[in-house]
C-alpha positions in Angstrom: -77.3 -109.7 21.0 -77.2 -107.3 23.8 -79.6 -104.5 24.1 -78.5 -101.3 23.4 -78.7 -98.7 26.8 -80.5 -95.4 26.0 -78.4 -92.3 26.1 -82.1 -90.7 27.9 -81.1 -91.7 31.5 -81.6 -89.5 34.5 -80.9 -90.8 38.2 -83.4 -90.4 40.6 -84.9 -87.0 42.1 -82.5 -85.0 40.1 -84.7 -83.4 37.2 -83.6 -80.7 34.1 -86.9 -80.0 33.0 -89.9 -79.3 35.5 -90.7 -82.6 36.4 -89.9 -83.9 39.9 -90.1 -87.6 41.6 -92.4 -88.1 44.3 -91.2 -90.8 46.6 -93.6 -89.8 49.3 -92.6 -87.1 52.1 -89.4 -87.6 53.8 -89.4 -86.4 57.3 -86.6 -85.6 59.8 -87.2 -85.6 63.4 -85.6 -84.8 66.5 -86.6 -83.9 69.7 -84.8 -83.8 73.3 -81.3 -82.7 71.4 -78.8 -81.8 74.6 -75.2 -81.6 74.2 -72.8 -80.3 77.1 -69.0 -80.1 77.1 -66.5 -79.1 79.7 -64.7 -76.6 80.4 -62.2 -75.5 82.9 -64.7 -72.8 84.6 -67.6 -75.5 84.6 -69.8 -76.9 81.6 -71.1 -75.4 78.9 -74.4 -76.5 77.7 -73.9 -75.9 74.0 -77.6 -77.4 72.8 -80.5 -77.8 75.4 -83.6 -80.0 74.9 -83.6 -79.6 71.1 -86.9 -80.2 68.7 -88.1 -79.9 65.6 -88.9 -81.8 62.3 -87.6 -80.9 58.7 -90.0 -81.9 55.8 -88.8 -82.8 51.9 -90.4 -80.4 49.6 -90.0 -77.5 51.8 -85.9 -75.5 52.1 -85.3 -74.9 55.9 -82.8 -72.6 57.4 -81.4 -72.2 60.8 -80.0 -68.7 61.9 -79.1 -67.8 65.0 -76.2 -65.2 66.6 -72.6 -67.0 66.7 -72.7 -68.8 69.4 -76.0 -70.3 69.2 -75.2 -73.7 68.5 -76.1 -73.8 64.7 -73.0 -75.9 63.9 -73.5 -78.1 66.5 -76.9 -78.7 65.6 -76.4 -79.4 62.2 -73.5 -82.1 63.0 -76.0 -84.1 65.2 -78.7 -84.3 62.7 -75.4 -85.2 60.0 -74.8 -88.3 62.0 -71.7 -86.9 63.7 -73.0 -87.6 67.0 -70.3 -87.2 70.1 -71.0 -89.4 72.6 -72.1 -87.1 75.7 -75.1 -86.0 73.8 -78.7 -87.1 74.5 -81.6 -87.1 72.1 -83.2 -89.2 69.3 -83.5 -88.3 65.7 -86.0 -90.1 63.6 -86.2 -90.8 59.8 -89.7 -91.0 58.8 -90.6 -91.9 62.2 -88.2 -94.6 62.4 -84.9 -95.0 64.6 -81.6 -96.0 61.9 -78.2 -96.9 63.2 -75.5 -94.8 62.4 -74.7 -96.1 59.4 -77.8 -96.4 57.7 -78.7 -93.3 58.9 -75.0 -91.8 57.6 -75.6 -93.4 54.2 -79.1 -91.1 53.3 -77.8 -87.9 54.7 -75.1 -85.6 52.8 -73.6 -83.0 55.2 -72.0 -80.6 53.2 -69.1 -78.5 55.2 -68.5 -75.0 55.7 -65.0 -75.3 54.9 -65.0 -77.2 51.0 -61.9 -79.4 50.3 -61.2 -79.8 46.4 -58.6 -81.3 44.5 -57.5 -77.9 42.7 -55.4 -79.3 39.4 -58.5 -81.1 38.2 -61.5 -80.0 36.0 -64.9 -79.8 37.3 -66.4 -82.6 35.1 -63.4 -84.6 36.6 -64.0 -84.2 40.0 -67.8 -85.4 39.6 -66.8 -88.0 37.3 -64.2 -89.0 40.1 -67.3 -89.0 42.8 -69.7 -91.0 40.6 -67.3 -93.8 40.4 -66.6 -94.1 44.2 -70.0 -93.1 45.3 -72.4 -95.0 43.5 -73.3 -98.5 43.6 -71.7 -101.1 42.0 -73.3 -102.2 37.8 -73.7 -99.1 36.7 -72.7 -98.7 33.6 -70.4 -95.8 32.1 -73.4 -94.7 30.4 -75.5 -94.2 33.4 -72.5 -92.4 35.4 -71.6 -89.8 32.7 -75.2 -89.0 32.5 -75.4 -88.4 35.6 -72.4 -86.3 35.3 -74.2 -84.5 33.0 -77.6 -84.2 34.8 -75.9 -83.0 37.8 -73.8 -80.5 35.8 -76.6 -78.7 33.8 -78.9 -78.7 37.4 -76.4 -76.8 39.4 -75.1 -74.6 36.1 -72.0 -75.2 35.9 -72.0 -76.0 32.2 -69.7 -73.2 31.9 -66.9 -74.1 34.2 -67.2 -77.8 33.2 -63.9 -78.2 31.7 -62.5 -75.7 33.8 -59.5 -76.6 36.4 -61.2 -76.4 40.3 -58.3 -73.9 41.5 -59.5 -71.2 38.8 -63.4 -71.4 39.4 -64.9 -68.6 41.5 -65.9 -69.0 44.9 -69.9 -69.6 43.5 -68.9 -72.3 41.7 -66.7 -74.4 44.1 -69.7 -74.0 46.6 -71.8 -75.4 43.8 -69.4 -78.2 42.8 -69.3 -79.0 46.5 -72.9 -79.2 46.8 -72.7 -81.3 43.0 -70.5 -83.9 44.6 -73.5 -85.0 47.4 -76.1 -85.2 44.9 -74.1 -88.2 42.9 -75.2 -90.2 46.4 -78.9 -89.4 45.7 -79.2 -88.4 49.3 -82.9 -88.0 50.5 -81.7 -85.2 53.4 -78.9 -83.1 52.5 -77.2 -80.2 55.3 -75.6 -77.1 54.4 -73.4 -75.2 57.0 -73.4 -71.8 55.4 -73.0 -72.3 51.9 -73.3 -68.5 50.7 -70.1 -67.7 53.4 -67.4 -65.8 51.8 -70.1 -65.2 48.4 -70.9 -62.0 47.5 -74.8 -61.3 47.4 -75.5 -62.3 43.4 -73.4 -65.7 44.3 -75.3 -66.0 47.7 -78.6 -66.2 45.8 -77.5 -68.3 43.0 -76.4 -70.6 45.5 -79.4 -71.0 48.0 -81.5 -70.8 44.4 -80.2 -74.1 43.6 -80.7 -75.6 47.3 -84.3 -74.3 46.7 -84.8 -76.4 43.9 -82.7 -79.7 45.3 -86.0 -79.3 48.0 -88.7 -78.7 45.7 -87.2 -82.1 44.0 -88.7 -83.8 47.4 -85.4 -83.9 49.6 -85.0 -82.6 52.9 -82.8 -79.5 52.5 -81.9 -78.2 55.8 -79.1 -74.8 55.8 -77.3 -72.6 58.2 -77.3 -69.6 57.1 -75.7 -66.3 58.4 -77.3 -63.0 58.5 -79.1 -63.7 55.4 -80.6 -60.6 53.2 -84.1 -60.1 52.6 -84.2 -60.9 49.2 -82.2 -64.6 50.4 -84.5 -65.4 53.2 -87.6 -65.0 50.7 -86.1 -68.3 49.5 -86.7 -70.4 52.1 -90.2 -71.8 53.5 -89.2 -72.9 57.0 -86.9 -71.2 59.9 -85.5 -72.4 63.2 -83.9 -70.1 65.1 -81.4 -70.3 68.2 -80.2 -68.4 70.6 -77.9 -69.8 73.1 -78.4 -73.3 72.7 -82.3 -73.2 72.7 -84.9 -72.7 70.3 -86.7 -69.0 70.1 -88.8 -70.2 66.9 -89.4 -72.9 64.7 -91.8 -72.9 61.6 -93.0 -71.6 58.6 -91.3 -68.3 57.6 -94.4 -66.5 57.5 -95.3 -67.3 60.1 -92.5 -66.0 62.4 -93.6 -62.0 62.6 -96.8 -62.8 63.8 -94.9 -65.2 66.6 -92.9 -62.6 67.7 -95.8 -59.8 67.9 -98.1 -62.1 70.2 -95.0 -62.2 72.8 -94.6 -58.1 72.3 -92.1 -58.1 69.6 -93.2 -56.1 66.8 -91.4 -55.7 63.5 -91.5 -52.5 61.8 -92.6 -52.6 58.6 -90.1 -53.2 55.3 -87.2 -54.6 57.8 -85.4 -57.8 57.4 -87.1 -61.1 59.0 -84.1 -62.1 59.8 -82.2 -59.0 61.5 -85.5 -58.7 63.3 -85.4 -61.9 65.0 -81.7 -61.8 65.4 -81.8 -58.0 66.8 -84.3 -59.5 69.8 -81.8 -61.7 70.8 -79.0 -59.3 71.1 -81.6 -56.7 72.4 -82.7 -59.8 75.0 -78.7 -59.2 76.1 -78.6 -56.1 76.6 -81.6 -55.2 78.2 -80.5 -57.9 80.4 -77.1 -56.1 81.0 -78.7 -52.8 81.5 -81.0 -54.0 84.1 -77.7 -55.8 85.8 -76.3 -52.7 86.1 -79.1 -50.6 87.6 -79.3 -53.6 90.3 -75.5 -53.7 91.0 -75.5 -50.2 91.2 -78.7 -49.5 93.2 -77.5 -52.2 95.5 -74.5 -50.2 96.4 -76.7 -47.2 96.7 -78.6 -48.9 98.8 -75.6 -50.0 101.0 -74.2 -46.4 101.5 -77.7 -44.8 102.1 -79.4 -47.4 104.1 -82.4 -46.2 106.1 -81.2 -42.3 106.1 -85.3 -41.5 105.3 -86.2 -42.2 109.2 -83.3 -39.9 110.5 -83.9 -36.5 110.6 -80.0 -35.7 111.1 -79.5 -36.8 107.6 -81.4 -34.7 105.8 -78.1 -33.1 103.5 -78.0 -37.0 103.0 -81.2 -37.5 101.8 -80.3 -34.5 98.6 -76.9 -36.7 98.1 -79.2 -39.9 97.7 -81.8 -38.3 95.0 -79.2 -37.0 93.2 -76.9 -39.9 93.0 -79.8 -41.9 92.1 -80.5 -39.5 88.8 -77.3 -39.8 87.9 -77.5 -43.2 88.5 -80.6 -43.7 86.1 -79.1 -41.1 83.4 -75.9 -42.9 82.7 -76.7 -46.5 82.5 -79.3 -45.6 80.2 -76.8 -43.7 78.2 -73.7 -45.7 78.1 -75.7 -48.8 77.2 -77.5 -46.7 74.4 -74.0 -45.2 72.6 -72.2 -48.4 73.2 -74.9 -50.2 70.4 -76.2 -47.3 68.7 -72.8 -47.1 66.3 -73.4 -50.4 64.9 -76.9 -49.5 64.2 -75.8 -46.0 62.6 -74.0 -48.2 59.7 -76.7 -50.4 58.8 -79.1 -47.3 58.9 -77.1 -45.6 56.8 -76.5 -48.6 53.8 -80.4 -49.3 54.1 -81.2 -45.7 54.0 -79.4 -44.7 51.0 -80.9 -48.2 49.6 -84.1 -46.3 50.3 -85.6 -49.4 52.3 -87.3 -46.5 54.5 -86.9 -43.0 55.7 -84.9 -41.4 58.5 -88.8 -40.5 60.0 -89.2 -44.2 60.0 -86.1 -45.5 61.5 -86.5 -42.6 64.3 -90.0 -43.4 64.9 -89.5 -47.1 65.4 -86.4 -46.7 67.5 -88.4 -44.9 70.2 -91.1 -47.1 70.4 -89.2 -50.4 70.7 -87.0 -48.9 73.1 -89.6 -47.2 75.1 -91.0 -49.8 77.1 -88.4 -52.6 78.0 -85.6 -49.6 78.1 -87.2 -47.1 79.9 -90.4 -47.9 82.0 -88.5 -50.8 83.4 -85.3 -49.4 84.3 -87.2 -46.3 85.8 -89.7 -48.7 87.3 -87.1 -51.2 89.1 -84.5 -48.6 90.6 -87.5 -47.0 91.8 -88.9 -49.4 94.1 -85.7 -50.3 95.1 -83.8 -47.7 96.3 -86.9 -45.7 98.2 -87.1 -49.2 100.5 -83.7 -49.3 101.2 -83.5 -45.9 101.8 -86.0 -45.8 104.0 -88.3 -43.3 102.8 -91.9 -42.9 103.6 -94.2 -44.9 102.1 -96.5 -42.3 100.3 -98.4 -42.5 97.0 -98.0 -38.3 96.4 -94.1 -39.2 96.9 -94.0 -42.5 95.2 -95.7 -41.4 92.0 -93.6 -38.2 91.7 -90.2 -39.7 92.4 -90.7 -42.6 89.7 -92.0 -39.7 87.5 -88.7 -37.7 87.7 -86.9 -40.8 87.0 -89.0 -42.0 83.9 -88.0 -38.7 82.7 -84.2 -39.1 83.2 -84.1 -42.1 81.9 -85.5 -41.1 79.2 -83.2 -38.2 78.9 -80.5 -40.6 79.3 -81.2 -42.8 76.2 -81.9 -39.5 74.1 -78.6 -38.1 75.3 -77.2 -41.6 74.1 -78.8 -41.7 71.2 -77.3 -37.5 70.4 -74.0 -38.4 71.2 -74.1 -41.5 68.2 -75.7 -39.0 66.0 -73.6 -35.7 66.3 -70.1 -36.8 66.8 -68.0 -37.2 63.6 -67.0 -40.7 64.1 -68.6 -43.4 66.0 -65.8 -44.5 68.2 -65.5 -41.1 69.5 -69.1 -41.4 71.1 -68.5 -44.0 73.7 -65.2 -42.0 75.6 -67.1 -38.8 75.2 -70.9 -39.3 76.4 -69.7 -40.8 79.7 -67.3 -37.8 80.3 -70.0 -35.1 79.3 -72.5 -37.1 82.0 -69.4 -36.7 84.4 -68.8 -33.5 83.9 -72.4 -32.3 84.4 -72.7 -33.7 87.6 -69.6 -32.9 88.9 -70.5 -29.0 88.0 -74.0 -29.5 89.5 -73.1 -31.1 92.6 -73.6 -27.7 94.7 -76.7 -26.6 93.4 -78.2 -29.2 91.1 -80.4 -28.6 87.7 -84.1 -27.8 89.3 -85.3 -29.8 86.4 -83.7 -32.7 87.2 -83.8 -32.7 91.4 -87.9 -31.4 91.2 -88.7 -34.4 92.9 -86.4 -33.7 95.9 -89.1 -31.2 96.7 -92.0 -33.8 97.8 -89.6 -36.1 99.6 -87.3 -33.7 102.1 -90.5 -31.6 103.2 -91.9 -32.6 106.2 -89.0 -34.8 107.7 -89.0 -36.1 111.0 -89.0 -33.9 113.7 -86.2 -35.6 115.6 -83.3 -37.6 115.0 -83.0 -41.0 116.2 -81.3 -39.3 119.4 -83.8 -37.7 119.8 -82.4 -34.3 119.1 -83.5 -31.7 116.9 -82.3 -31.9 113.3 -80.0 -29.3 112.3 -82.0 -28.3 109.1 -85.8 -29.0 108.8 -86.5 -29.8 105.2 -88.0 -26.3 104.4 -84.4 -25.0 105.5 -82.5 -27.4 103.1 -84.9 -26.5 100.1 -84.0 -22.9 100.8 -80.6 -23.5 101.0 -80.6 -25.1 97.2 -83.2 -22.2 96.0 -85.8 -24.8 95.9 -88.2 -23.7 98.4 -90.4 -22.0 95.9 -90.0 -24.7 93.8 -93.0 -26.4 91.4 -93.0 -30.1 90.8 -95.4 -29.3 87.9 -93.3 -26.1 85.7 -90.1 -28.5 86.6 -91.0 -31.8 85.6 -92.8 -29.6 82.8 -89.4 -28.4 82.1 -87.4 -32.1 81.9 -90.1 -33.4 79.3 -89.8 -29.9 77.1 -85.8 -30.7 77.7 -86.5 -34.1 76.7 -88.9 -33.2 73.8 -86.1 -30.8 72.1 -83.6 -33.2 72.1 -85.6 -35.2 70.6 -86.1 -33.0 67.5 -82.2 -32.1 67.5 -81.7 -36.2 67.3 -83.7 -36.1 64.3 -82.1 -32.9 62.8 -78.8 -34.5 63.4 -79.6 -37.6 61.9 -81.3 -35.5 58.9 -78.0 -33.9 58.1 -75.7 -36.6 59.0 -77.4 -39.1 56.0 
């Protein structure tokens, strides 16, 4: 007589109830991960000296800005290897060939191909025949059906056809078909893309508890929300083919504040770490434009501070370089502040914080990287090329006036986002009101603005390198542009008042506009 087979079968690691498997930790490893294609304007390093490790038990994610190489990452550790890429990956400490190492790991897709006239229970019924091993018996593969079924909830959609389930569910059937394998690693590229937030979190939910079942659970997720990244334990993030931070989730503010990078408080993790990369890029373009620029500056006005002759060409030089400082710092500020405006304006009215709050950390981050050091850098610059004396009392005031344009700059920026109607009005009509100023000021300049033109055109040289007399001593050219009786202190006074107002009418316009 044959013995009868119990109807109480579950297959291994995948659990209704509370209980969970341990098979001992499984670990993935990697370390030295490069990857390079080419390209017709030269190679592209796409991944560069990858590491990390990926522990069951625990959901990992990897974000990054598009572009970063998530993708890429996540085919290498599926097995999908090209052949230019260098690197080892480790299961458990132990090198597998490809196939072994193919057969534990379940790479689920971004893009999910399903046969669309069948029901769902078919489809996994149609996987546990060709993906398990051979002698097991009909009893063993529809309770596995089941198991898997009532674990990822799709007891409602069961007998459903694939081509009328919603978007949540085929992500979860997808993510039903790996588990009939019994995979100990299993790779997600993006599963909540295309989901709407409820979906989203259903979704990663269930990859949380595939992990807490003792598999390694690795996902790529993009842009995730707050309430979505809470989900996961670990996070390894890219930028650009290299890794800015790998580790615990809670452990990731604190990484970024002991380089410099604080997070203001009740903002998303993940924006956060995303938002220094992108701010990495355009602090980088900024300060690539204050070089180009100064560099041409320094061209046309090359050593004109040892020749008294040039005096009229010394005004042109501190002038050009204000407007210099005041526009970059402008245009690079309205050019990303729209994009911020719209998520300001969905978290505000989701009262994640106040408009006080917002304002206050916007000035502070952007303080020091934006403004000392584009002041800072032009500064030194341009008074060595130009060939100005070296003096501390000239030195100090000069960068002074320029910290304070700058910093006009990025508040004028930061008005023009606020005040005009629609956002892609502000970047065709800051530029043109910064034009327009200086082309109206170009015969007598703001005294605010030009205070410091004071310190440096007194007490020229006097001789020109003919040795003739200059035309105009300094004192002569000051009177000319009614600044002979000027004060550095009531006009540098006056730019930070200037600067001070329009930072109340920023707030006031932000107040009304949300």
């Amino acid at each position: 007589m044959q013995p009868v087979e119990s109807d109480h079968v579950t297959i291994p690691l995948v659990s209704t109830g509370n209980g969970s498997t341990n098979r001992g930790e499984t670990k993935l490893s990697f370390s030295g991960i490069s990857y390079t294609i080419a390209r017709r304007h030269g190679p592209k390093q796409v991944l560069d000296q990858l590491s990390g490790t990926f522990r069951s038990g625990r959901l990992a994610s990897i974000i990054g800005p598009s572009g970063a190489g998530k993708t890429s990452l996540l085919n290498v550790l599926g097995g999908f290897r090209p052949r230019d890429v260098r690197g080892s990956i480790l299961l458990n400490d132990q090198e597998l060939s490809v196939g072994s190492y193919r057969a534990k790991v379940a790479y689920n897709t971004q893009q999910i191909a399903l046969l669309p006239n069948i029901t769902v229970k078919e489809t996994l019924e149609f996987a546990v025949d060709l993906r398990t091993r051979y002698g097991k018996s009909k009893v063993r593969k529809r309770k596995t059906v089941e198991d898997v079924i009532a674990l990822l909830g799709l007891d409602k959609c069961a007998h459903s056809q694939v081509r009328v389930i919603s978007g949540g569910e085929r992500k979860r059937l997808s993510i039903a078909q790996e588990l009939i394998s019994e995979p100990k690693i299993m790779l997600f590229d993006e599963p909540t893309s295309g989901l709407d937030s409820e979906a989203s979190y259903q979704v990663v939910s269930y990859l949380r508890e595939l992990a807490r079942q003792d598999r390694c659970v690795v996902s790529v997720v993009h842009q995730p929300s707050s309430d979505l990244l809470e989900l996961f334990d670990d996070v390894y993030v890219l930028s650009s083919g290299r890794c800015m931070y790998r580790g615990s989730l809670d452990g990731m503010i604190p990484y970024f504040e002991n380089v410099g990078l604080v997070c203001p408080q009740y903002y998303n993790r993940a924006d956060f770490a995303l938002s220094t990369i992108r701010d990495y890029i355009l602090s980088i373009l900024r300060l690539g434009g204050l070089i180009l620029l100064g560099a041409m500056i320094g061209i046309i006005y090359y050593d004109i501070g040892n020749d008294a002759s040039k005096i009229i060409s010394n005004t042109a030089f501190i002038c050009i370089s204000l407007a210099l400082v005041v526009f970059i710092n402008a245009v690079a500020v309205v050019l990303s502040f729209p994009m911020e405006m719209a998520v300001l304006t969905r978290e505000y009215q989701a009262n994640c914080y106040s408009i006080a709050a917002y304002y206050f950390a916007k000035l502070t981050t952007d303080f020091v990287p934006m403004i000392v050091g584009n002041a800072s850098l032009p500064h030194n610059h341009l008074l060595h090329e130009a060939g100005q004396p070296v003096e501390l009392d000239r030195f100090l005031r000069f960068g002074a006036i320029l910290l304070l344009t700058g910093w006009f700059g990025q508040i004028f920026g930061l008005f023009g986002g606020s005040y005009l109607p629609r956002s892609n009005f502000a970047p065709f009509v800051v530029p043109v009101a910064i034009l327009t100023m200086v082309l109206t000021r170009l015969k007598v300049p703001p005294r605010p603005f030009t205070a410091s033109t004071g310190p440096i055109l007194r007490a020229r040289p006097a001789v020109t390198t003919h040795g003739c007399a200059p035309s105009k001593p300094g004192d002569q050219v000051l009177a000319m542009l009614d600044m002979d009786q000027a004060d550095y202190g009531v006009d540098g006074g006056g730019l930070a008042a200037i600067v001070g107002v329009m930072h109340v009418v920023v707030y006031v316009c932000l107040r009304v506009k949300d």
